[in-house]
C-alpha positions as CSV (number, residue, x, y, z in Angstrom):
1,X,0.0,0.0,0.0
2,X,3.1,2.3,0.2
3,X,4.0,2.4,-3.0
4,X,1.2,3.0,-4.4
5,X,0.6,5.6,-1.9
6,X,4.1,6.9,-3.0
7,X,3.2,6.7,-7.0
8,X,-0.1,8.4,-6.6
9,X,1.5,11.7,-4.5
10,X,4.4,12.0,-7.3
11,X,1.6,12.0,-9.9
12,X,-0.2,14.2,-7.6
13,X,3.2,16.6,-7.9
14,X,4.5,15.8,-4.4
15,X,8.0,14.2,-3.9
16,X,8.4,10.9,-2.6
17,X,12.5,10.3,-2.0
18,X,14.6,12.8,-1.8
19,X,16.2,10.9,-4.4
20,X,13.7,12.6,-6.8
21,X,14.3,16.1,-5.2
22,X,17.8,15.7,-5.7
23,X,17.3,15.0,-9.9
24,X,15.2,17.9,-10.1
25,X,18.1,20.1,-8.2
26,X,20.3,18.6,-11.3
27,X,17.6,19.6,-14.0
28,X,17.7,23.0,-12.0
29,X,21.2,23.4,-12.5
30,X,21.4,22.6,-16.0
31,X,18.9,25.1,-17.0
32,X,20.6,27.6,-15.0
33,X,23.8,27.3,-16.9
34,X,25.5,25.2,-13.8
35,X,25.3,21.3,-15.1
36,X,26.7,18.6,-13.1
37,X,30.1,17.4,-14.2
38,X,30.3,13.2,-14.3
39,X,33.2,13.0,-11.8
40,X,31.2,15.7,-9.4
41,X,29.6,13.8,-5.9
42,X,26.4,15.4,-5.1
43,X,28.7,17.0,-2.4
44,X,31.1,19.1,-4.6
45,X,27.9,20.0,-7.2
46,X,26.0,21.7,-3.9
47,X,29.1,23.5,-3.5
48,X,29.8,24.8,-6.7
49,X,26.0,25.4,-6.6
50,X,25.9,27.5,-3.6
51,X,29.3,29.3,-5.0
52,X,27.1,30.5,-8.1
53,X,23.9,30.9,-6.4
54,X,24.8,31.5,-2.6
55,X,21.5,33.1,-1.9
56,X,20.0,29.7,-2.0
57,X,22.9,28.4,0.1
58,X,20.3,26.9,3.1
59,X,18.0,25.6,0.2
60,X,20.4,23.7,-1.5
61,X,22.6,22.8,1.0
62,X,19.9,21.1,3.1
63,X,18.6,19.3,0.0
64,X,22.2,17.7,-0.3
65,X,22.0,16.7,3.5
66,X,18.5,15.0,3.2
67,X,19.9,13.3,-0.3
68,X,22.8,12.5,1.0
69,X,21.6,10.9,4.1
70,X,18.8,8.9,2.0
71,X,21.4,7.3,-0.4
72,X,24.4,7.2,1.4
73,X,23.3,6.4,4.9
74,X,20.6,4.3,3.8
75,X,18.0,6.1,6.5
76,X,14.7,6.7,5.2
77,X,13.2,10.6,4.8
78,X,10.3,11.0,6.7
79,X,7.5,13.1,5.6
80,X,8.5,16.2,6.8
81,X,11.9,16.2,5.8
82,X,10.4,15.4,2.3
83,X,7.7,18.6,3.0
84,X,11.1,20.7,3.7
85,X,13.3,19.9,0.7
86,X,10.3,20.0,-1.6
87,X,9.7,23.5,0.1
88,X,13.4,24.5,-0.5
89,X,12.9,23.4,-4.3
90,X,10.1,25.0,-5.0
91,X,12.1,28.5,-3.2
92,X,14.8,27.5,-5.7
93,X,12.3,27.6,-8.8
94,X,10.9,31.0,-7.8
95,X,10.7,33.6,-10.1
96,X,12.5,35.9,-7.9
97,X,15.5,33.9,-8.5
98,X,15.3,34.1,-12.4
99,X,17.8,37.3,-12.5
100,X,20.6,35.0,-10.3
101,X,20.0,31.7,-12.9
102,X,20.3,34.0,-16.2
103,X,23.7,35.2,-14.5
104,X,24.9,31.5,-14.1
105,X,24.9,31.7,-18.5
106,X,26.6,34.8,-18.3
107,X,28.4,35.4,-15.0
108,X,31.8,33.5,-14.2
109,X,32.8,29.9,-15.6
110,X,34.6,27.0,-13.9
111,X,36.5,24.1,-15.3
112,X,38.7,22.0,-13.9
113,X,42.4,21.9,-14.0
114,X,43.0,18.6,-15.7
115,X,46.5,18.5,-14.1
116,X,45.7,18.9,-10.5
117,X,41.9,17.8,-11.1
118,X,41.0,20.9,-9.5
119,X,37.9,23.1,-9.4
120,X,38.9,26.7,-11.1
121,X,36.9,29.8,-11.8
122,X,37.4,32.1,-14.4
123,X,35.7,35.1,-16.2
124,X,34.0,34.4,-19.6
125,X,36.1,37.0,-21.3
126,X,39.4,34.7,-19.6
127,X,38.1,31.6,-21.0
128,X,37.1,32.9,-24.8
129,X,41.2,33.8,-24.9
């Protein structure tokens, strides 16, 4: 009876793993000029996140906690953690945070250092040179 109490809130819109929460903060990020890098942990992609966009620092940093904790620790999310990151998502979509995403095109660029395998940042006009 869980699950299909689990199927019929995601079809309803709600969020039922933090899992799921987690793949929307990737979609997020990819539309807001920041995509995940393959070699990134969910750790280092909230940072890098929360470096681009750190008025949403608490938002994203707690849905990286819950996520975290659900894959990684194996412990269930409870309801209301689940009401909390969906809440923090659904901050992170808000239109008053359009102005910060359109920056992530145009703002500052990262890549990574393929000799050290470090995280860099650099001005567009640096890296069109």
């Amino acid at each position: 009876f869980q699950s299909v109490w689990k199927r019929v809130r995601y079809l309803l819109g709600g969020v039922d793993s933090a899992a799921s929460v987690y793949a929307a903060i990737l979609r997020w990020g990819c539309r807001s000029g920041k995509p995940s890098i393959p070699s990134e942990t969910p750790s280092e992609y909230g940072s890098r996140l929360i470096h681009c966009f750190p008025k949403l620092k608490a938002e994203i940093a707690m849905i990286i906690e819950v996520f975290n904790r659900e894959i990684y620790g194996d412990i269930a999310t409870g309801e209301q953690a689940l009401g909390r990151i969906s809440s923090a998502l659904r901050s992170m979509q808000s239109p008053r945070h359009w102005p910060s995403r359109l920056w992530g095109w145009f703002g500052p660029t990262e890549f990574t250092d393929t000799q050290k395998g470090e995280l860099k940042w650099q001005t567009r006009k640096q890296s069109d040179q």
